[in-house]
VOGU-3710 file (C-alpha; in Angstrom, 3 decimals, decimal comma):
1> xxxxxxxxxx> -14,274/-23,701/16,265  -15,963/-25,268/13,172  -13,337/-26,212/9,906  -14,456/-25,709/7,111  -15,066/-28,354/4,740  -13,962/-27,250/1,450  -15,941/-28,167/-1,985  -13,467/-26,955/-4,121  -12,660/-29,709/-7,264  -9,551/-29,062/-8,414
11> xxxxxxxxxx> -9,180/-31,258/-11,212  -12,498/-29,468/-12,493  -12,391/-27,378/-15,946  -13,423/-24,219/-13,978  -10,422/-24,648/-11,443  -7,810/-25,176/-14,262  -9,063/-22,100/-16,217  -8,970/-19,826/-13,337  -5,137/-21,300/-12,105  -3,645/-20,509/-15,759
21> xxxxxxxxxx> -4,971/-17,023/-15,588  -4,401/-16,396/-12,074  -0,446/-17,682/-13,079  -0,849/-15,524/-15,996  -1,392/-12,395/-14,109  1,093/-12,878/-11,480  3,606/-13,236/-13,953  2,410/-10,066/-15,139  3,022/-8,599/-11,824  6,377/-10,020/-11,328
31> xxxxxxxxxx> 7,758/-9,128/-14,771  6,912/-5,718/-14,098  8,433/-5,745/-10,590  11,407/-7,091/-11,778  11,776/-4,617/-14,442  12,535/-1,937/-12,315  14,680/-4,380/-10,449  16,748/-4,270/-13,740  16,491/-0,624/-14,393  18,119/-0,101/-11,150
41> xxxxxxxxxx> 20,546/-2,757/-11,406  21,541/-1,701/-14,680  23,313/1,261/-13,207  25,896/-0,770/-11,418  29,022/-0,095/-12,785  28,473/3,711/-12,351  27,574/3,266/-8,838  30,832/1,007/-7,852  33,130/3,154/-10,022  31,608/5,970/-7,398
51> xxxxxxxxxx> 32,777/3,480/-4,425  28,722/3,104/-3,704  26,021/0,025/-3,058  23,400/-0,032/-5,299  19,780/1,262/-3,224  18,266/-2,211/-2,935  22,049/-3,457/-1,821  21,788/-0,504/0,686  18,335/-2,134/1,717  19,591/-5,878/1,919
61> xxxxxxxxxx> 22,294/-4,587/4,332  20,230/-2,231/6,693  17,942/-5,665/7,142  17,994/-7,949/9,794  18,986/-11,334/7,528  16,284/-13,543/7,237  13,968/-11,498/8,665  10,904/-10,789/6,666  10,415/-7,555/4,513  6,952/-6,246/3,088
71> xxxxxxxxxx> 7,545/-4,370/0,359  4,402/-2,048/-0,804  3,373/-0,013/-3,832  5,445/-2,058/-5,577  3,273/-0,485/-9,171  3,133/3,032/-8,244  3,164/5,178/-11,450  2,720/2,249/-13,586  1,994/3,597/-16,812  2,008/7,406/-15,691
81> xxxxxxxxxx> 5,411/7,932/-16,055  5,383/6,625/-19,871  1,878/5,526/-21,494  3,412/2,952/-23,195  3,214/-0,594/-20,815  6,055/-2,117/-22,262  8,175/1,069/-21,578  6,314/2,251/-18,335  8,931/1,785/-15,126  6,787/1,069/-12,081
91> xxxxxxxxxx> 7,579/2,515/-8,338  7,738/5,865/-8,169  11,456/6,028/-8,121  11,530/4,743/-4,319  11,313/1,906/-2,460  9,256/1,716/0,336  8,523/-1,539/3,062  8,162/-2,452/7,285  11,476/-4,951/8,049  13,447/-5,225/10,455
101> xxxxxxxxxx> 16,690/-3,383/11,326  18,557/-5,000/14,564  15,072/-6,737/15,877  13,601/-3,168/15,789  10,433/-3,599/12,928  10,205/0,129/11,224  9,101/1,815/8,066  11,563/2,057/5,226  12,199/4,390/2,690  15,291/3,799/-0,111
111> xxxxxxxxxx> 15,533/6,171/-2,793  16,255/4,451/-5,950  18,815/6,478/-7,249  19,501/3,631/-9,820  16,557/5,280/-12,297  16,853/8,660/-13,184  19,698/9,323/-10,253  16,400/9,299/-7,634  14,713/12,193/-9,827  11,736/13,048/-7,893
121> xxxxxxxxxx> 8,329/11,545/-9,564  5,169/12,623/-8,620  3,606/9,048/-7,606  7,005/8,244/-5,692  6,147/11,477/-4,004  2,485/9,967/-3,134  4,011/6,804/-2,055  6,594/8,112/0,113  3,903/9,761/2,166  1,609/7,050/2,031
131> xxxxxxxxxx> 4,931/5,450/4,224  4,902/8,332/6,552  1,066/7,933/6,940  1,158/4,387/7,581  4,388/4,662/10,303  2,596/7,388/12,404  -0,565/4,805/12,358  0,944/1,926/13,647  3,793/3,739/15,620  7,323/2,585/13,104
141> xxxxxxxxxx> 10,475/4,390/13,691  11,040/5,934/10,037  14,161/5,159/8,538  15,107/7,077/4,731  17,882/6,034/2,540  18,456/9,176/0,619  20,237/9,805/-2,942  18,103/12,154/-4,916  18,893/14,578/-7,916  15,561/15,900/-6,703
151> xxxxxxxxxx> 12,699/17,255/-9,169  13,289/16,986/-12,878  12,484/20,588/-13,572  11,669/19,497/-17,366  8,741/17,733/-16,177  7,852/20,650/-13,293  4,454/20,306/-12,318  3,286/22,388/-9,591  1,180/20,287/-7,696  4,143/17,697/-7,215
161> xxxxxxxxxx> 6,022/20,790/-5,491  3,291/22,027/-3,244  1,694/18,512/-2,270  5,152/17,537/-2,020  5,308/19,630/1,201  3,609/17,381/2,789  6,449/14,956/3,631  7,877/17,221/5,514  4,768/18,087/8,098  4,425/13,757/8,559
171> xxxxxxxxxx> 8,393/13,944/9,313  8,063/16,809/12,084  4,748/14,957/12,571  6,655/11,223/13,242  9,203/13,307/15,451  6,568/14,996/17,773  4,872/11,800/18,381  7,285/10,191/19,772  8,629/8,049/16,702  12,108/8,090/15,532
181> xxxxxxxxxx> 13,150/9,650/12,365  16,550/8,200/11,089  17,807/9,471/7,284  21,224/7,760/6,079  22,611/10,250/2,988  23,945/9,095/0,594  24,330/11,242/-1,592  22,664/14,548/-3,449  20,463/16,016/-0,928  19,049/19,371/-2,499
191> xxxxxxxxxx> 16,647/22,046/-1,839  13,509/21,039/-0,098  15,121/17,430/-0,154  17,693/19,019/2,292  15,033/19,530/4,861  14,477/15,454/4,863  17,654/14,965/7,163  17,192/18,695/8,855  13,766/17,227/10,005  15,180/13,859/11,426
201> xxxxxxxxxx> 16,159/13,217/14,392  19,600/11,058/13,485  21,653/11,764/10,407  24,477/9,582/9,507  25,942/11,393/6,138  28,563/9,036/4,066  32,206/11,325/4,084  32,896/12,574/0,108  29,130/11,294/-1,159  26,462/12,711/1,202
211> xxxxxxxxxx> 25,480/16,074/0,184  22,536/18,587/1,512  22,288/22,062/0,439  19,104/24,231/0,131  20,693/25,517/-3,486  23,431/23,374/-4,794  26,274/25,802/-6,808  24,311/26,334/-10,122  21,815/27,316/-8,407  23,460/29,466/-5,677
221> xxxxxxxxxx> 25,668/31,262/-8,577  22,442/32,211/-10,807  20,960/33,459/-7,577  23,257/34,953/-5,679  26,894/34,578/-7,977  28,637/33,362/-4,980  30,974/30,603/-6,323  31,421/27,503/-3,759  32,169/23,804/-3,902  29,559/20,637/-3,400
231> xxxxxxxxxx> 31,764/20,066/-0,393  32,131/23,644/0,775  28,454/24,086/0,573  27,244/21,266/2,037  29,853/18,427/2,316  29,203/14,907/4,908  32,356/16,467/6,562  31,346/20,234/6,611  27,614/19,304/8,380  29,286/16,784/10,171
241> xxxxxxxxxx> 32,006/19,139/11,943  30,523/22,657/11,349  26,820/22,943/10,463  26,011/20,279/13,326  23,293/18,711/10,509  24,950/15,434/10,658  25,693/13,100/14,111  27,607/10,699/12,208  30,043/10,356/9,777  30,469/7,578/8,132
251> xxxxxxxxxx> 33,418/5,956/5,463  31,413/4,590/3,001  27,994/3,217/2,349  28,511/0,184/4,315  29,671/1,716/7,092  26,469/4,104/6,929  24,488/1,113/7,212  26,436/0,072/10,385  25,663/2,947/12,177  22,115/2,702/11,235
261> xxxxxxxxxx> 22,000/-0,730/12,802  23,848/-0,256/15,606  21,803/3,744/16,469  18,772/1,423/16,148  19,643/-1,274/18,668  20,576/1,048/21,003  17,132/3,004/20,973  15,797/0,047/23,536  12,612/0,400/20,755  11,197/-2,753/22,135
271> xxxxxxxxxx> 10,982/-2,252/25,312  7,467/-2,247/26,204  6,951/-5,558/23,788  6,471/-8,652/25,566  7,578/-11,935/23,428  4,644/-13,460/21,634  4,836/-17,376/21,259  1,064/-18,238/19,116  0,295/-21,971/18,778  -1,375/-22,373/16,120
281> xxxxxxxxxx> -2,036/-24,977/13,134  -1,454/-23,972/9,615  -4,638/-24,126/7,074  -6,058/-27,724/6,269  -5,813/-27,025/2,470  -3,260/-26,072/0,165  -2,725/-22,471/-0,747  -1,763/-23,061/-3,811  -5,603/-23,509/-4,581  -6,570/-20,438/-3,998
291> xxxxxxxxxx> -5,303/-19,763/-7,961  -8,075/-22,137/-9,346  -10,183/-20,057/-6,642  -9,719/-16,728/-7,520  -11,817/-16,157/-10,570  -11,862/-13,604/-13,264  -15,495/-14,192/-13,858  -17,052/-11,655/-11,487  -20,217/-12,412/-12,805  -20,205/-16,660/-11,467
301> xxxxxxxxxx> -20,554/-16,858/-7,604  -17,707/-17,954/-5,465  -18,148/-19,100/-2,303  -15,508/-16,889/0,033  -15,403/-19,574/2,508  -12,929/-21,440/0,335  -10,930/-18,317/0,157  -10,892/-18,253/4,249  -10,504/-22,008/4,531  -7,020/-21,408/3,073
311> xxxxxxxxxx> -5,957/-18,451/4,959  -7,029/-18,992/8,616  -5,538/-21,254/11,303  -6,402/-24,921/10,940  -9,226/-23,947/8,442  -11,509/-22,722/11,468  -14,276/-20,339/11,293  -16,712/-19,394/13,316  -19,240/-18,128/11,336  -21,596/-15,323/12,641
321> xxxxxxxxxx> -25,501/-15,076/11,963  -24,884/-17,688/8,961  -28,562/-17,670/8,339  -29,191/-14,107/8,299  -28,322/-12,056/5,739  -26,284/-15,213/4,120  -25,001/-13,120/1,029  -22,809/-11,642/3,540  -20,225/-13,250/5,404  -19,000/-12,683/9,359
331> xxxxxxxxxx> -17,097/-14,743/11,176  -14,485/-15,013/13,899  -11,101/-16,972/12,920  -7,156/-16,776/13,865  -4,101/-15,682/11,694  -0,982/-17,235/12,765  -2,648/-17,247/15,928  -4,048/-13,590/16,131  -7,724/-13,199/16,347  -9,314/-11,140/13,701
341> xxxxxxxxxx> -13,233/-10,864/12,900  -13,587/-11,476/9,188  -16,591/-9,629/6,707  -16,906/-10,904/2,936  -19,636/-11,753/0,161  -20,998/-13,984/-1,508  -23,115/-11,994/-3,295  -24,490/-8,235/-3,159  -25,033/-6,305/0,198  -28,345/-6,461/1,385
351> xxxxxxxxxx> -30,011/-4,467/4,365  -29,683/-8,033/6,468  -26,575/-8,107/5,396  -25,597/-4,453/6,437  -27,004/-4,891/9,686  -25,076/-8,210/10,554  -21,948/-6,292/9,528  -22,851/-3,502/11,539  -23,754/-5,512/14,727  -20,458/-7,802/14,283
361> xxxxxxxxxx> -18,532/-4,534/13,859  -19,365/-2,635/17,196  -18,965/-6,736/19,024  -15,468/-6,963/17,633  -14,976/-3,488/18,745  -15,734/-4,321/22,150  -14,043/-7,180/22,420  -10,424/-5,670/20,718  -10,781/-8,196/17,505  -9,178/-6,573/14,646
371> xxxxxxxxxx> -11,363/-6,799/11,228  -10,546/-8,351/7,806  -12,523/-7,430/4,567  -12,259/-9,402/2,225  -13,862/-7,498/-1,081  -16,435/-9,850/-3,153  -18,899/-7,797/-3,846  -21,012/-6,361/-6,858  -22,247/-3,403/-4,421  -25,653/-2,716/-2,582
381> xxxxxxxxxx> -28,463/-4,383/-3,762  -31,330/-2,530/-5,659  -34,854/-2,711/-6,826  -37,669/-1,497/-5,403  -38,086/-4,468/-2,475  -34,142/-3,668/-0,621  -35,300/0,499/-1,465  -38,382/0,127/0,694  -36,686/-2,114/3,210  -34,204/0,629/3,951
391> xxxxxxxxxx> -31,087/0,160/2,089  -30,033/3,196/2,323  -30,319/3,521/5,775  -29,189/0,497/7,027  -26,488/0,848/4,558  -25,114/3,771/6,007  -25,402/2,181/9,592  -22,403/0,291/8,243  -20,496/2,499/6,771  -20,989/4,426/10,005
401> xxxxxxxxxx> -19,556/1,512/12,165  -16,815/0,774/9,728  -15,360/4,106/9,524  -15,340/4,635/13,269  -14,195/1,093/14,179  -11,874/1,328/17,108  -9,519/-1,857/16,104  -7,483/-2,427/13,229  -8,896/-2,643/9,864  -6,869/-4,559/6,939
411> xxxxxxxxxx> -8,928/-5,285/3,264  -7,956/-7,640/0,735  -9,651/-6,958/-2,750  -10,490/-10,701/-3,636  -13,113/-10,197/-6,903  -15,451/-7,090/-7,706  -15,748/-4,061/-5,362  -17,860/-2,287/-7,759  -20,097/0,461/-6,953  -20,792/1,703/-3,146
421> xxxxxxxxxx> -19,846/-1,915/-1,976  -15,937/-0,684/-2,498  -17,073/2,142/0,744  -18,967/-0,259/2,915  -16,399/-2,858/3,014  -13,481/-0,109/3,984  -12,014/0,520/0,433  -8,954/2,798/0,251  -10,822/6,022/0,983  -11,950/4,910/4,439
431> xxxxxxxxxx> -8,308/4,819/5,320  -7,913/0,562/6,365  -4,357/0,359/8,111  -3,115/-1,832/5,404  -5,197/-2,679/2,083  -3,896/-5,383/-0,913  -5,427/-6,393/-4,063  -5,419/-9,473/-5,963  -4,110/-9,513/-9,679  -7,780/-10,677/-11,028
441> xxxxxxxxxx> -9,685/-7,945/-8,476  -11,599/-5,127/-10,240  -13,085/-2,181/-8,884  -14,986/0,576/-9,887  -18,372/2,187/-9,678  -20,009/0,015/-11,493  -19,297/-2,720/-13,834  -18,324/-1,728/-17,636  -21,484/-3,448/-19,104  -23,796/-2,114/-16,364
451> xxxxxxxxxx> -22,272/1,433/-17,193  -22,612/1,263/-20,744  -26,541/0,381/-20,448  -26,985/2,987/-17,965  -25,715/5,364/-20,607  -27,421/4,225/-23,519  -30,949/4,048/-21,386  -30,039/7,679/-20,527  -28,877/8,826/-23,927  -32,489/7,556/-25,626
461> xxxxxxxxxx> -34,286/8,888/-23,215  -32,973/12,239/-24,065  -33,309/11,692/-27,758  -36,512/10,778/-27,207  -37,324/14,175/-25,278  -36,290/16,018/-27,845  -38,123/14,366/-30,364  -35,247/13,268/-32,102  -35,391/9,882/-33,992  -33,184/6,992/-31,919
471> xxxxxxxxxx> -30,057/7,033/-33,209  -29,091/2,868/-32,357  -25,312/3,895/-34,076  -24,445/6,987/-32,036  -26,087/4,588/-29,171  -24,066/1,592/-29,666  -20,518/4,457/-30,153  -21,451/5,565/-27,041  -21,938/2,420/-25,709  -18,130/0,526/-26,590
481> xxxxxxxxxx> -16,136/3,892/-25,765  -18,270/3,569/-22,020  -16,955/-0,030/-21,710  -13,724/0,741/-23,495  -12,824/3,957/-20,460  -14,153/1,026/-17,646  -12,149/-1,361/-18,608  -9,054/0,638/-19,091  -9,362/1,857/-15,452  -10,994/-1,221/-13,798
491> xxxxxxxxxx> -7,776/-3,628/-13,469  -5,721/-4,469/-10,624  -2,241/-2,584/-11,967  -4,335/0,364/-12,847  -5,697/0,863/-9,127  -2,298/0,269/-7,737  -0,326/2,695/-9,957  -2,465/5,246/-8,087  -1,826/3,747/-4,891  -5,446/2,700/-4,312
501> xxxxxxxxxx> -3,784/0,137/-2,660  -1,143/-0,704/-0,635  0,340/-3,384/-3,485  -1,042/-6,141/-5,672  -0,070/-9,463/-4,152  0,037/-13,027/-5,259  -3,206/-15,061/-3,606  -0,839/-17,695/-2,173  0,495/-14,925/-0,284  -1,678/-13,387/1,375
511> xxxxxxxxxx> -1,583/-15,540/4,863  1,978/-14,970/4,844  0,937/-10,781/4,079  -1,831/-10,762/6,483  0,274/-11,954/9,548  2,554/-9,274/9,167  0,106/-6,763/8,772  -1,985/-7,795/11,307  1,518/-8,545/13,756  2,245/-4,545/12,870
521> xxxxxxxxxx> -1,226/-3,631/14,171  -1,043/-5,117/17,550  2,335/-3,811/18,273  1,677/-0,645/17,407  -1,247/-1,258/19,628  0,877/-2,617/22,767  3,283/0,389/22,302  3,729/3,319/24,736  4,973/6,338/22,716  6,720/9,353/24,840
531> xxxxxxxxx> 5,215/12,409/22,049  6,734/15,430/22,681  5,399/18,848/22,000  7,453/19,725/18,636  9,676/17,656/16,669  12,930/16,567/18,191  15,224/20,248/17,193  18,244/20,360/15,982  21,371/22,640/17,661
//
């Protein structure tokens, strides 16, 4: 296939500005990340008093060593928990990521009972079943560290405890397809919480710290005025020798862990896997560029070609209808040697444009090429001409053959993904298998400015109606607090605290990202799964 030839100057003023803020943001991104690193840490001596790892030490042991770990969601509740930025604690109280546990690659949940003993948060809730979601997709044994003080009735909200149900259906959901469901506790494991290890299929509890009830003894003596111990009630050695909740019992966290490893080598997981050896050559430029690339200038053009030069094998891309519809971008390339069709812009969607992508959709869809969208886009073009040329139709041709693409689809938020250009190119409500953002990415339905001007257009109009005189200071008001809300909700760490997004990532990353995602697709893909009829039951 063709290389690119890159044009990039990266001495140039424009390069230098865009590196420094590109650096500047993930900084950003990494000081958060490592704040609740801290948090967590900082709870150390409690936890080794207690004889227990810390969660992320649980985490480091369950891992194969050296094996690689994508953590996601990393800025879940960002700012929801506390308004305040500089006293917000991102993550939603749990850690979620796809490693590798004795060669076996599965979903992983650790409750970070380092903050707030593993108090339940309503985005960590979201997040955890945003892991379920994504292991029943792409066919991951489940694995779930648990040590939670469950929900902080102080802060009860109902929808947290309703929606919350929900990670219970995915776990009978994993079960009954055919996907193991593994849960190490411990420790607290209360009310609903205690249906996490009744609905998994291997429990290893940790003797003197694992705990499940359905009401621990406050509860159970305002309800009832029984009196009974932790242990009586629902004691590692109790469910382990009476109750027949737990299979294993286990010393001590390590020893947990152990188990864990050695249940999961056992399982034969890989046996329908035949051992991939790709040859392929690394990209002919430096990633490190793709800082000066990235700009936070949505309005200037950037050329998404030098974006893919620095991601794909050996810089090679075969570009697809490049004269036809050239705002949009198709292509065929490889990713640490696994095909994948790649869509981007350089500019707003047109109807060429939508019908290229549609007609390189369906052909990668018969040929098995998973698809890569890579967001650059200001949205559908308007005006009268691209109205009466069918926009809308040939718009929704897309959208049609995006959502019911029958191969993996991964997006990468690169720029701008304002406006209905966020749909067509398989934003986070189309459901892509895996979607990232960049640190200087913004979405939203429009751009701030654009919105704002909308507005005030709309708001003298209606003055004007009513034969009111123009008010130009209620109209310019009107006009900053527009641009003001946009801007507020536009940024990278906003979209990800709602897990819009599967995690903001640093651009030099994202070959590194992609070739795990895209290696989790096509095993899932090459998979057989024995479902069963109902959830694996316990005795």
């Amino acid at each position: 296939m063709p290389a690119i030839a890159s044009r990039i100057v990266p001495h140039s003023e424009t390069f230098q500005k865009n590196r420094a803020a590109l650096l500047e943001q993930v900084e950003q991104l990494r000081t958060l990340e490592r704040r609740t690193r801290d948090k967590s840490a900082a709870s150390r001596e409690r936890f080794e008093k207690k004889g227990k790892l810390l969660p992320r030490d649980r985490l480091g042991r369950l891992l194969d060593p050296g094996a690689p770990f994508l953590e996601l969601s990393t800025l879940a509740g960002f700012c929801l928990d506390k308004s305040d930025p500089a006293k917000s604690i991102p993550g939603g109280g749990v850690v979620i990521g796809i490693g590798y546990v004795s060669g076996v690659r599965a979903m992983i949940a650790v409750d970070d009972a380092g903050i707030e003993a593993g108090a339940v948060q309503p985005m960590g809730v979201e997040k955890f079943q945003r892991a379920q979601q994504i292991a029943l997709s792409q066919k991951l044994p489940f694995i779930h560290l648990v040590e939670s003080a469950g929900a902080n009735l102080l802060n009860y909200k109902v929808e947290t405890f309703v929606l919350g149900g929900s990670g219970f259906y995915w776990l009978a959901r994993l079960s009954a397809a055919g996907l193991p469901v593994l849960t190490v506790v411990h420790g607290p494991s209360t009310a609903g919480g205690a249906y996490m290890p009744g609905l998994s299929d291997y429990v290893v509890m940790v003797r003197e710290q694992g705990k499940a009830f359905l009401a621990g003894p406050p509860l159970l003596m305002a309800a009832t005025g029984e009196v009974a111990t932790e242990e009586e009630l629902g004691g590692a050695d109790m469910h382990a020798t009476t109750s027949g909740l737990a299979e294993y019992l286990a010393e001590d966290d390590a020893d947990a862990l152990r188990i864990a490893r050695e249940l999961m080598a056992a399982l034969d997981w890989n046996r329908d896997l035949a051992p991939r050896m790709p040859d392929y050559q690394p990209p002919r430029y430096d990633a490190e560029e793709l800082l000066g690339i990235a700009s936070t200038d949505h309005k200037k053009p950037l050329d998404m070609r030098e974006v893919i030069a620095r991601i794909v094998d050996d810089s090679d891309f075969l570009e697809f209808k490049p004269d036809y519809g050239p705002a949009t971008l198709t292509g065929h390339a490889a990713i640490c040697g696994m095909r994948v069709g790649i869509i981007s812009n350089n500019g707003p969607l047109d109807p060429a444009g939508a019908n290229k992508v549609t007609h390189f959709i369906q052909a990668c869809c018969q040929s098995g090429t998973p698809l890569l969208y890579l967001q650059n886009t200001t949205g559908f073009i308007v005006g009268k001409a691209s109205e009466q040329a069918g926009m809308i139709k040939h718009g929704s041709k897309m959208i049609q053959a995006m959502s019911n693409a029958s191969v993996p689809r991964i997006t990468v938020h690169c720029g701008a993904s304002f406006g209905a250009g966020n749909f067509g190119m398989c934003g986070r409500g189309f459901f892509p298998d895996f979607c990232f953002t960049w640190p200087n990415a913004r979405t939203a339905v429009m751009g701030p400015e654009q919105a704002a001007n909308t507005m005030a257009i709309v708001m003298e109009g209606s003055m004007r109606r009513k034969g009111l005189e123009v008010d130009k200071n209620s109209i310019d008001a009107m006009r900053m607090m527009v641009i003001d809300t946009f801007e507020k909700q536009t940024s990278a760490a906003h979209i990800s605290a709602r897990l819009l997004d599967d995690g903001v990532i640093d651009p030099r990353d994202t070959r590194k990202i992609l070739a795990v995602a895209l290696s989790v697709c096509e095993e899932s893909r090459k998979r057989a799964l024995r479902p069963v009829q109902f959830g694996v039951a316990r005795p």
